[in-house]
N, C-alpha and C positions, 0 to 999 in steps of 0.2 A: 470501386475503390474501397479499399480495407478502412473500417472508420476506428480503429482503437492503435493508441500507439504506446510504446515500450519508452520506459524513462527511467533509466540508473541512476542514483544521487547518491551522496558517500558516506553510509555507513556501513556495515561489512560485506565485502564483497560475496556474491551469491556462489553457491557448491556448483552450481550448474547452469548452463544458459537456455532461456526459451529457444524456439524455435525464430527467428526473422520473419521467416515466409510469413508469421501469421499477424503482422503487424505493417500497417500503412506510412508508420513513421517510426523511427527509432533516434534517441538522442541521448544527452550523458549532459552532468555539472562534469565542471573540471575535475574536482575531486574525484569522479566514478572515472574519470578517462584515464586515471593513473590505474587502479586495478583492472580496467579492462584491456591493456596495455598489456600488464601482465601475464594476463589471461589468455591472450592470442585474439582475441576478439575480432574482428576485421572491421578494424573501426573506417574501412570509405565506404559501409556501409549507413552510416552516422546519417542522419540529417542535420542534424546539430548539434552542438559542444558550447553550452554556456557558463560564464561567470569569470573573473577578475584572472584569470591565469597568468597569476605572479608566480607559478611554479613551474611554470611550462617554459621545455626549452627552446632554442631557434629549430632546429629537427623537427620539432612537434609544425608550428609555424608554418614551413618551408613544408611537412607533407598535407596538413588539417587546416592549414590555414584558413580557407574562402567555408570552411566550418565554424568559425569559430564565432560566438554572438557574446557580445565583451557589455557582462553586468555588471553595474556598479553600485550601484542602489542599497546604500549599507540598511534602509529597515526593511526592506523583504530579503527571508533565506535564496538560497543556491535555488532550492527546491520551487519556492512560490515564481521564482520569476521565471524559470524552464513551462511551468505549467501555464504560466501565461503566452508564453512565445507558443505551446502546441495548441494551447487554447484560440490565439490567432491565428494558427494555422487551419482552424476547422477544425479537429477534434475534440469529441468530449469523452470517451472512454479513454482510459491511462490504466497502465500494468505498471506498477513500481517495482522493483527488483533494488536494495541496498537502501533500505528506510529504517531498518532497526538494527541491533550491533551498534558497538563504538562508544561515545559518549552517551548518558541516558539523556540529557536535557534535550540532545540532539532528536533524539525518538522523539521525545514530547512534542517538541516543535514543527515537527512534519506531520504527526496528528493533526496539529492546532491545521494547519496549512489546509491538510485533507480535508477538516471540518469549514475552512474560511469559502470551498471550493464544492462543498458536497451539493449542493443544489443544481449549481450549472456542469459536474463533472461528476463520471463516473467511476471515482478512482479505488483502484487493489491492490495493496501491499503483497508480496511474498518472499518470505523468508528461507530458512532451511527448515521449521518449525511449524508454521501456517500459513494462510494467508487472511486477512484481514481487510473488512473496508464500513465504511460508515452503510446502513442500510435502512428503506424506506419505512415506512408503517407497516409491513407485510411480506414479507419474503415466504418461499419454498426452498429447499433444498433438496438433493437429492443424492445419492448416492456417499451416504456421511453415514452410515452404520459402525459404529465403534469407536470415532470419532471425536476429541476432544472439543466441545464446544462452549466460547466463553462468552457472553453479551455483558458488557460495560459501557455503562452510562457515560455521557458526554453534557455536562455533568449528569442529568438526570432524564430518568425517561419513564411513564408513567403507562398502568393499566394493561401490564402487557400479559400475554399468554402465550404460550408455548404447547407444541406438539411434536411425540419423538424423543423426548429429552428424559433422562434416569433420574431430573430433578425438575418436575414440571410447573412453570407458573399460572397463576389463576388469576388475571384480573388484578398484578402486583406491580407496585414500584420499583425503580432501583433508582441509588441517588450515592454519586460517588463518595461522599462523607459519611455514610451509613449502610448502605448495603448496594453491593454489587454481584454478576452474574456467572463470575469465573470457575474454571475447570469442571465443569459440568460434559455430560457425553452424551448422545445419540443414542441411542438404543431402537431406534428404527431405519429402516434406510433414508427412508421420508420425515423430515422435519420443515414444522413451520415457526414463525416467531411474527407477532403482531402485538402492535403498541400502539395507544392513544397521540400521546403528545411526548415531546423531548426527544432527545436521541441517542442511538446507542451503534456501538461498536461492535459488530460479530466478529471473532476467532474460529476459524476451522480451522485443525489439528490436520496436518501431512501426512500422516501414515494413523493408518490402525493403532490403537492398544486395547493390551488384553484384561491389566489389573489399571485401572485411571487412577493417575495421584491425584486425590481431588484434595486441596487445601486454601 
């Protein structure tokens, strides 16, 4: 059984769709099931469609109906209770597709979500821009040569070092009120990033660039 599954939530809808095959579950918030709708999607391939669908029509109903998991729950997001439902279903790897775009509070709050879930859940944003996810005391990377790479503290994350990078740290902090780790690049294929305590957010950059805005 494939152990990682695919989760659309709605904020901009993505330029391109993964692959299916490479996912053991696939689901949507209401919200995503309108642009993927749009999209041609072949959404009976769905395993689930949850949240309050006060927008949704009888059509929708009458084809998706015995899909539909009806969240009501106004203090968790779209997002946190989807993750709970594949969370109960056995999965702890998650591919987000449509977490950033739209309103910015919106982005923030599916962070927050990311971080409530980082320890039991392996979850990864991807945008049209990067892909992002909360990451251990010690990662490798590979194949990220030119590559914009950003590390932000959640809030703060300490003693960290860095290998690979055209701005390499030594045994430094970052701490979101004072300094942080963004638009920084690879300059090897191979990068590593290792930290004491706290936590932090990697960004890897989508495609190559040849002059980095770094600001």
């Amino acid at each position: 059984m494939n152990d990682k599954a695919l989760l659309f939530i709605n904020g901009d809808a993505p330029k391109s769709l993964p692959n299916s095959e490479n996912y053991g579950l696939i689901a949507c918030t209401d919200g995503a099931f309108h642009y993927l709708k749009k999209m041609g999607f072949p959404l009976d391939q769905m395993d689930f469609i949850s949240g309050d669908f006060d927008s949704h029509s009888g059509s929708d109903e009458d084809m998706y109906g015995e899909k539909f998991i009806l969240t009501l729950d106004q203090e968790k997001t779209d997002f946190h209770k989807a993750l709970e439902i594949i969370q109960e279903r056995g999965f702890s790897k998650v591919d987000v597709l449509g977490g950033s775009g739209g309103e910015q509070d919106h982005f923030l709050g599916n962070l927050t979500v990311a971080y409530a879930f980082k320890d039991v859940m392996n979850i990864k944003f991807y945008d049209e821009f990067s892909e992002y996810y909360f990451i251990p005391k010690y990662v490798t990377l590979r194949g990220v040569k030119n590559r914009m790479i950003s590390l932000y503290p959640f809030p703060s994350a300490t003693n960290i070092t860095t290998k690979g990078l055209n701005w390499p740290l030594s045994s430094e902090s970052l701490n979101i009120t004072s300094r942080i780790g963004t638009r920084n690049f690879a300059v090897e294929n191979e990068i590593s990033v290792e930290y004491e305590s706290g936590d932090l957010l990697l960004f890897v950059g989508i495609k190559e660039i040849e002059y980095p805005a770094i600001y």
